[in-house]
C-alpha positions as CSV (number, residue, x, y, z in Angstrom):
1,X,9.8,145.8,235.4
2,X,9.9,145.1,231.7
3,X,6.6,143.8,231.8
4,X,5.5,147.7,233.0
5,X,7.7,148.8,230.2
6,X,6.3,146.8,227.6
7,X,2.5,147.7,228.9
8,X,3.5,151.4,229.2
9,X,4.9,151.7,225.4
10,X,3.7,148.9,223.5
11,X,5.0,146.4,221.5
12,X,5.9,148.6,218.0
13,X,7.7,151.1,220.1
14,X,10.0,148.6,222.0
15,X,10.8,147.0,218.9
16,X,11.0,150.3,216.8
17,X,14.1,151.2,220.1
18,X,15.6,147.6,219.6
19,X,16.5,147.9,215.5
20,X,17.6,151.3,216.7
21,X,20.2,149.9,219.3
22,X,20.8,146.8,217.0
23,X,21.9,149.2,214.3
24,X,24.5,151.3,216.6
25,X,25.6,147.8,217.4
26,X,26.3,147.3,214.0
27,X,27.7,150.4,213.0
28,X,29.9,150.0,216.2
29,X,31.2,146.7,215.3
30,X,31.8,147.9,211.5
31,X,34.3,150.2,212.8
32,X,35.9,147.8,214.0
33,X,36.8,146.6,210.9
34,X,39.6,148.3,208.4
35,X,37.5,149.9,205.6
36,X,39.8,148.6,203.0
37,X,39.2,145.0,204.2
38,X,35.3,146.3,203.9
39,X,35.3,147.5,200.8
40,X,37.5,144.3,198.8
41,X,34.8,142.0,200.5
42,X,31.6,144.2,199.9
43,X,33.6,145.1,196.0
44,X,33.7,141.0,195.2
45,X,30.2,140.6,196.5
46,X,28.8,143.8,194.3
47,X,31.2,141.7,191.7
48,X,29.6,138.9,191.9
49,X,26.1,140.2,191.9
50,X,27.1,142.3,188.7
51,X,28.0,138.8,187.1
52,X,24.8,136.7,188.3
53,X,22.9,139.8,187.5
54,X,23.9,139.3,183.5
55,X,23.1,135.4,183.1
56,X,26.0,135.4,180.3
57,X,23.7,137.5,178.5
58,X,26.6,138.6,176.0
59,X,27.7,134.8,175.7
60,X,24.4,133.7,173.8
61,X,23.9,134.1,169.9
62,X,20.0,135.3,170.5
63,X,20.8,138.1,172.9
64,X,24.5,139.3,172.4
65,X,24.0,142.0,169.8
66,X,21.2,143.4,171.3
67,X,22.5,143.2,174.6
68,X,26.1,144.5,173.9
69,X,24.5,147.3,171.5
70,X,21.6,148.6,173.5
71,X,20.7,147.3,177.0
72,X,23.8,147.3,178.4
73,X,25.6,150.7,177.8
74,X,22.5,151.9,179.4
75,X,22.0,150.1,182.2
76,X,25.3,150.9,183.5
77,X,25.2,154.6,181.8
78,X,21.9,155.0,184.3
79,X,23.4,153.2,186.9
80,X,26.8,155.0,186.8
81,X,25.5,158.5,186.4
82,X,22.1,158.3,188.7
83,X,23.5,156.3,191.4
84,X,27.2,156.3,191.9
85,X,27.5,159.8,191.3
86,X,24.2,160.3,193.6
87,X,25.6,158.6,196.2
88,X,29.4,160.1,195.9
89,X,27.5,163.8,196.1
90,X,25.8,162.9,199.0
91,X,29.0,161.7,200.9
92,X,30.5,165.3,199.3
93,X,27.4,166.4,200.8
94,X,28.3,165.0,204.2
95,X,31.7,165.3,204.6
96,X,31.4,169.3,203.5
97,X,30.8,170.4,207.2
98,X,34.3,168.7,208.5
């Protein structure tokens, strides 16, 4: 039978309906979970990437003053404004029909 199935669709289209039913069955299994216990774990992670993401940049002689001064303020100026206020409108956005 799944044989037939597999003949009948294809390959791409059984595989394109298995991420589909593997991401309900992670959704599902994220709702299981409290969102604050979500959000402290995902927060150290994003955290943690923030820190890796710098290299100490500020800590070295060669690249503090330009890095305090210039790049930083607006790297997380773009990032701040573009994408967490893009993503917090579009959760407005979302939640707007309730």
């Amino acid at each position: 039978m799944v044989e037939w199935i597999i003949a009948k669709a294809g390959v791409e289209a059984i595989q394109y309906a298995t991420g589909g039913l593997l991401a309900v069955v992670v959704a599902w299994l994220l709702k299981k979970i409290p969102n604050n216990i979500i959000k402290v774990k995902f927060g150290a992670l994003m955290y943690g990437f923030g820190i890796a993401c710098t290299l100490g940049l500020a800590k070295w002689k060669w690249s503090a003053k330009i890095w305090n001064k210039t790049v930083e303020p607006f790297v997380i100026d773009a990032i701040n404004n573009i994408i967490v206020n893009g993503i917090r409108e579009f959760i407005r956005g979302m939640q707007s029909d309730n």
